[in-house]
N, C-alpha and C positions, 0 to 999 in steps of 0.2 A: 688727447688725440693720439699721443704715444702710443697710449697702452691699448685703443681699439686696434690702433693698427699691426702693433704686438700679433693681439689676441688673433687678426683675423692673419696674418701670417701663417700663427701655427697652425691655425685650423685648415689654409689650404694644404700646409706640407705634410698633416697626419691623413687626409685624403690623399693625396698622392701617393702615400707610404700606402696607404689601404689598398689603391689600386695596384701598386705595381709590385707590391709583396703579396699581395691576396693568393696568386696562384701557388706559394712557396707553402702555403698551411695545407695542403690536402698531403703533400708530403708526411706530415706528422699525425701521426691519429688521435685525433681529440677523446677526451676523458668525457661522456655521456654522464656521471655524476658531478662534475663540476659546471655543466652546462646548466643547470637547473634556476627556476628563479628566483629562488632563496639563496643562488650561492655569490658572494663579490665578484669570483674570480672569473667569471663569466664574461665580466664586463675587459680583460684583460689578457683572457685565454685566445683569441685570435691574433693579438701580436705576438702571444707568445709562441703560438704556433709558426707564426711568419719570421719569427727570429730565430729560432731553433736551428733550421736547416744552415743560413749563417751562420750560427755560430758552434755549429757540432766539430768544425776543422778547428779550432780556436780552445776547445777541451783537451786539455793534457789526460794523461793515463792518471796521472799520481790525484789532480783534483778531481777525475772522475769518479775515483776509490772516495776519496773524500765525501761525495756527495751522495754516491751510493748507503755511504754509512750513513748517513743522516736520512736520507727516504728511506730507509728500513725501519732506524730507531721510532721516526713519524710515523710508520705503517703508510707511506705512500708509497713503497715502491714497483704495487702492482699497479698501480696509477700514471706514477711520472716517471718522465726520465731525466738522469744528469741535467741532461742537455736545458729541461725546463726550467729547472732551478737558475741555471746562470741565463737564461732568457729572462725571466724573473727580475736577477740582480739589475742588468742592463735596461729593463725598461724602469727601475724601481731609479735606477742615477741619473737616468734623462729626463724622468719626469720633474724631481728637482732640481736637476742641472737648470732649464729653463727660468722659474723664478730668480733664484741662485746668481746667472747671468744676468738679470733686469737688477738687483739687488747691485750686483759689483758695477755694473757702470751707474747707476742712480749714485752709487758715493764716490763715483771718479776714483778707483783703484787706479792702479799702476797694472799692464798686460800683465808683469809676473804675479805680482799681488793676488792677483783676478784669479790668473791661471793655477796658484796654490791652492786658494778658495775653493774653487770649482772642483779641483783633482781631491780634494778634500771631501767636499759634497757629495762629490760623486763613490768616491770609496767607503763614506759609511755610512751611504745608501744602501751599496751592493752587502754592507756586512750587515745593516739591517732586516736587510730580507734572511741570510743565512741563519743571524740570530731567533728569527722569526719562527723557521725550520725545526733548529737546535732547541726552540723552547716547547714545541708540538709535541717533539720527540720525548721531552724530561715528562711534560705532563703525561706523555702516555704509558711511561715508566711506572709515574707515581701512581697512577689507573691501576697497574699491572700489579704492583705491588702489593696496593688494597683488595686487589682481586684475590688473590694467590693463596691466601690462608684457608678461604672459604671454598675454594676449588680443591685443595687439599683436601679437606673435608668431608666432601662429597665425594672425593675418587675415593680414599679409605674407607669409605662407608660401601661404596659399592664393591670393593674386594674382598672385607670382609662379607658381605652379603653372597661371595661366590663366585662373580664376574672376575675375566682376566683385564690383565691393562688397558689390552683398548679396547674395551666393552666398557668399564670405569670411567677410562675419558671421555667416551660419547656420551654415557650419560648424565657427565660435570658438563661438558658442553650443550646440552641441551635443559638442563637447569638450572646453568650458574646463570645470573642474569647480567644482563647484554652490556659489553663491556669490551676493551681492547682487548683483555686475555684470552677473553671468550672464542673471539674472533681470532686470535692465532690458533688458538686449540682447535677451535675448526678446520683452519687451513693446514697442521700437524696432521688433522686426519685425514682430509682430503688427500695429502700426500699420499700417507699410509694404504687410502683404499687403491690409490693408481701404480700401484707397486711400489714405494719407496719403503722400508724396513721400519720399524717402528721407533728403532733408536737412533738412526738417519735423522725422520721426521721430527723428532721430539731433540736434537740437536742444531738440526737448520731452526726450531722455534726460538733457538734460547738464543741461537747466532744473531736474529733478528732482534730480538728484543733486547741485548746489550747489556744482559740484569744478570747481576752474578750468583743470585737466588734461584733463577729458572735456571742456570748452569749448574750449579751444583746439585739441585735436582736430578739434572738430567745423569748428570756422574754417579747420582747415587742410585738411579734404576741403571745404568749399564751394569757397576757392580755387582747389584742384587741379582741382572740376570745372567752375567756371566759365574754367579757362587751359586745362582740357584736360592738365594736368600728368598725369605715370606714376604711380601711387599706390604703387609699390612702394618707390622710394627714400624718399618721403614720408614711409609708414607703419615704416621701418624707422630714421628720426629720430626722428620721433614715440616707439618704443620704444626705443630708448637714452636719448633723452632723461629720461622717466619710470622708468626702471631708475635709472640716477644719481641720478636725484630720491629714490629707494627707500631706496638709500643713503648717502644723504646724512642721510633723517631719521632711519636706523637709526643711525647716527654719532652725530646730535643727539642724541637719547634717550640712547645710552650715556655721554655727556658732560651731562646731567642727573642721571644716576642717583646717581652721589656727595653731588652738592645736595640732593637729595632729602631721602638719609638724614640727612643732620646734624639736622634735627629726631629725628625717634623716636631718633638716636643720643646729642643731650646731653639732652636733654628725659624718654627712657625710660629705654636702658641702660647709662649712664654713672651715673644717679643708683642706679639697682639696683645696678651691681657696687661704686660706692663705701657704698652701705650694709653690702653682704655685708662687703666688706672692713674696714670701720670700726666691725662691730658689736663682733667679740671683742675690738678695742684696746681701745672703750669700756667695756668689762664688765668688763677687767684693769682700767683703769684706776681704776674704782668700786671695784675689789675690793680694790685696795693703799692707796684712800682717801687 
């Protein structure tokens, strides 16, 4: 009887919340690709829109920077704002703050006891969701990275062929197959056609992307066109260089992967197969007394 009446608790106060935050989401402008109904976030994008406006006075400068870095390195930043990500966190430590709370008093804690718990729950809830973010961000590095060699590839092929830079980039970006890089190198050129300079544009991509590989690229066409240098030898170091790099980390990884195991292997299946094997000794052994 407890827990129906739990249950039906929460459900009148997240209607209440519904109705009397509702008008707080038109405030924020909802993201049209996260509405979709293949996406999760769908189902959670209207609190977060109804929290936002709350909690935009409650964002520091210093954590907003924070957060801006991390929707970049995600590639969400033409999407989200600061503001959603910590509406995010917030709803992500209330959802299990609630079980959390039915947990600490089913075992009779002590109010502080409780109240550790809970402040505990609740803050690595909120780092959960940022890790969540932070790990978007690596994979889309690691995209970036896989990309990069072969996008090389094709720009040097088009410079030799006679194309300037950004004729070469358009069309690496229109061949290289669809991918995060791709899609910066798109939005590098987008810039480029709306007036922004082409070493602007190809510097705000690497700022984004947070790769020290697209950086020094980009250091190495400033040079080339402030000495007037050939871009074809350039960009044809530039890709070997980052191919080697390619394989270099695919080498690392494979030379981790042993490490790895040894946990789940003495920790999981070392202790399973010596039980299998040790049980019928043990069952003889009881049975000859």
């Amino acid at each position: 009887m407890l827990w129906i009446s739990s249950f039906a608790a929460g459900l009148c106060l997240a209607l209440v919340a519904r109705v009397v935050l509702g008008p707080w989401a038109r405030r924020v402008p909802a993201c049209p690709w996260l509405l979709s109904p293949g996406s999760p976030l769908r189902l959670i994008w209207l609190w977060v829109c109804c929290l936002a406006p709350a909690l935009e006075p409650m964002l520091s400068w210093r954590y907003r920077a924070r957060l801006e870095t991390l929707l970049r390195t995600a590639g969400l930043d033409r999407h989200w704002l600061p503001v959603h990500v910590l509406a995010c966190q917030v709803l992500a430590g209330w959802v299990l703050l609630a079980p959390s709370a039915i947990f600490v008093f089913l075992l009779g804690l002590s109010p502080v006891s409780g109240l550790v718990v809970l402040v505990f729950v609740f803050t690595g809830a909120s780092l959960g969701v940022a890790g969540q973010f932070k790990r978007l961000g690596q994979l889309r590095q690691a995209a970036m990275l896989r990309e990069l060699p072969f996008m090389l590839d094709m720009t040097t092929l088009c410079v030799r062929a006679g194309l300037n830079l950004q004729g070469a980039l358009e069309q690496s970006a229109r061949h290289c197959p669809p991918g995060p890089l791709r899609a910066e190198l798109e939005r590098a050129l987008g810039d480029m056609r709306t007036g922004v300079s082409r070493l602007q544009a190809l510097s705000d991509m690497a700022q984004r992307s947070q790769l020290d590989e697209v950086s020094a690229l980009v250091n190495a066409l400033r040079q080339a066109d402030q000495l007037g240098m050939n871009l074809g030898p350039l960009l044809q170091a530039q890709s070997s260089q980052r191919r080697v790099e390619l394989f270099q980390r695919a080498e690392k990884l494979a030379m981790q992967a042993p490490v790895k195991m040894l946990f789940p292997l003495v920790f999981c299946i070392f202790p399973c197969t010596f039980l299998i094997i040790g049980f019928p000794v043990v069952i003889r052994l009881l049975a000859w007394g």
